[in-house]
C-alpha positions in Angstrom: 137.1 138.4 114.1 134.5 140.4 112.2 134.8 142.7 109.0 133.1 145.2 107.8 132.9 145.3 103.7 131.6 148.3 101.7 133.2 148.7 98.5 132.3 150.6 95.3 134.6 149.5 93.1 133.9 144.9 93.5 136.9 143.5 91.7 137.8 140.8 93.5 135.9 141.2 96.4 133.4 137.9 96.6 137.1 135.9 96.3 138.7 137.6 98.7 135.2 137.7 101.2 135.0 133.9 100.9 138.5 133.0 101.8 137.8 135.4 105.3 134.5 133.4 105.8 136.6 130.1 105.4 138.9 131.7 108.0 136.0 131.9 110.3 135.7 135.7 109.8 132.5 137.1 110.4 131.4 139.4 107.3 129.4 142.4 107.5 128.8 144.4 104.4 126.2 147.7 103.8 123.6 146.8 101.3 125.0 146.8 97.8 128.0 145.1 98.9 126.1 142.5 100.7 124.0 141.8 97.7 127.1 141.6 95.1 128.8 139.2 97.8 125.2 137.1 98.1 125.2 136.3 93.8 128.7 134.9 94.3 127.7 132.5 97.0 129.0 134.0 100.1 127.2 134.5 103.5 127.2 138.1 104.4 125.1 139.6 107.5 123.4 143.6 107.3 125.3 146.2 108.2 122.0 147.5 109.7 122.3 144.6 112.1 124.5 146.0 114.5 123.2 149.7 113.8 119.4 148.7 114.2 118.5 151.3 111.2 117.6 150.8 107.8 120.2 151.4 105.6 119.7 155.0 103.0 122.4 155.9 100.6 123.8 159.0 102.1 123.7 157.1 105.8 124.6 153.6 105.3 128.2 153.8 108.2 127.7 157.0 109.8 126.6 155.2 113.2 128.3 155.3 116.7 128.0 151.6 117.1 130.0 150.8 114.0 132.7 153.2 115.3 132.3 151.5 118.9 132.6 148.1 117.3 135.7 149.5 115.2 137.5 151.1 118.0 137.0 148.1 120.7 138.8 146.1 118.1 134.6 144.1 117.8 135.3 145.0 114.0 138.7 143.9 113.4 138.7 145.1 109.8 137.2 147.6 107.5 137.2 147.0 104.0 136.6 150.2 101.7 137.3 152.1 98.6 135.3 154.8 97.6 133.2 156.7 95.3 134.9 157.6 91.8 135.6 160.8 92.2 138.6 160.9 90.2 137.0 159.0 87.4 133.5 161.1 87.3 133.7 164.4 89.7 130.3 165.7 90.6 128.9 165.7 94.3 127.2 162.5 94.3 130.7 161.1 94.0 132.0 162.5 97.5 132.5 160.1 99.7 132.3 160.7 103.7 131.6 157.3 105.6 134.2 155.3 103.7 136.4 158.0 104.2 135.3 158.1 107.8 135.5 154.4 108.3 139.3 154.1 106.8 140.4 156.9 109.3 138.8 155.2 112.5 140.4 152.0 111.2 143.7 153.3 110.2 143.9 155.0 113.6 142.6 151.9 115.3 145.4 149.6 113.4 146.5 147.8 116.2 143.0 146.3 116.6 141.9 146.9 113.1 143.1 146.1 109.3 142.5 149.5 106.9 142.2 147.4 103.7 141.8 150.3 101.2 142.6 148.7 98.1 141.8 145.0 95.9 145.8 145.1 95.2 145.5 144.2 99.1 143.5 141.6 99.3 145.9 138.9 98.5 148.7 140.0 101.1 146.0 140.3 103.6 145.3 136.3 103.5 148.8 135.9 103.6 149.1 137.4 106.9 146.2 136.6 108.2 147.2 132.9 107.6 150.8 133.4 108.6 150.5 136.1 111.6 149.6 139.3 111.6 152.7 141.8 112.5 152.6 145.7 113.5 154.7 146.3 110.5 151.9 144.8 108.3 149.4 146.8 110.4 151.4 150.1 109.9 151.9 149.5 106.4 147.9 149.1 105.6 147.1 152.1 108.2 149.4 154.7 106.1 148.3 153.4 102.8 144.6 153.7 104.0 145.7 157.3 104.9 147.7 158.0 101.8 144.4 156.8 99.6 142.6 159.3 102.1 144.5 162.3 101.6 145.0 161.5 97.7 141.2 161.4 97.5 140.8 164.6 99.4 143.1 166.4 97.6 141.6 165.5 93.9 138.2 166.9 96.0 140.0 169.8 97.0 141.2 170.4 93.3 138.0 170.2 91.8 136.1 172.4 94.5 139.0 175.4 93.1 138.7 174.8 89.8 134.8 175.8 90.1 135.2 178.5 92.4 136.0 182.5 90.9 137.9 182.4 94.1 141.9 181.6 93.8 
C-alpha cells in the first residue's frame, strides 16, 4: 500500500508515518510534510515523483496522476488536514487540493483511507493491524466529508460577512 501525507497542522504525524513504514507502507508526502517527516527519522519519497513536476505552493496535488493513483486504489490512503482557516481567515488560508484530495479519497473509500484528522491516527493502526472493515472505511469517508463541508461552510461564512451583499 502507499499513502499519500500532506498535512498542515504535524501533531503526531512523524509517529504515526513510522508505524505505516514499519507496516511496509509506502509514504509519499508534498514537500513540507516530507521535510518535517525526514527531521524525525522517517523515509518519505516526493510527491513530485509520481507527478514528474516540481512542487509550487498553490499546485503541490492538483495532478491527474495522483487522482489516477487514488482512484485505482495505487494510493490506498490520503492523509490531510488543511489550511487554518478557522484559526486565521484570509485567502491564503483557502485550501483546494487537500480539500480535493479528501473528496476523491472519501469517494474512493473502498480502495482508499480519508484520514482527515491526528485524533485518527491511532484507530487507523488498529485496523490496519487487525483488518480493515467497510464499516471502518465508511466511518473515515463521512468524517473526511463532515471536516469538508465544516470547512467550507466557515469559508462560506466569512466570504458573507465581507460582502455588502446579504
Amino acid at each position: 500500500m502507499r499513502a499519500l501525507i500532506s498535512v498542515s497542522n504535524k501533531e503526531g504525524v512523524a509517529e504515526f508515518t513510522a508505524k505505516l513504514e514499519e507496516m511496509g507502507i509506502e509514504i509519499f508526502a508534498t514537500e513540507g510534510t516530507a521535510r518535517s517527516l525526514e527531521e524525525r527519522g522517517v523515509r518519505v519519497r516526493r510527491l513530485s515523483e509520481l507527478t514528474g513536476l516540481k512542487e509550487t505552493h498553490q499546485l503541490k496535488t492538483l495532478h491527474p496522476a495522483i487522482y489516477e493513483a487514488i482512484f485505482s486504489g495505487e494510493i490506498g490512503m490520503v492523509v490531510v488536514n488543511l489550511y487554518p482557516f478557522e484559526e486565521e481567515p484570509c485567502i491564503e488560508n483557502i485550501d483546494i487540493g487537500g480539500v480535493t484530495l479528501l473528496r476523491a479519497a472519501a469517494k474512493n473509500y473502498r480502495r482508499c483511507l480519508a484520514v482527515s484528522k491526528p485524533e485518527q491516527y491511532d484507530d487507523v493502526i488498529k485496523n490496519l493491524k487487525e483488518g480493515l472493515t467497510e464499516e471502518f472505511r465508511l466511518k473515515l469517508a463521512s468524517e473526511a466529508f463532515e471536516y469538508v463541508a465544516a470547512y467550507d461552510k466557515a469559508i462560506a461564512e466569512w466570504f458573507r460577512t465581507k460582502s455588502s451583499v446579504a
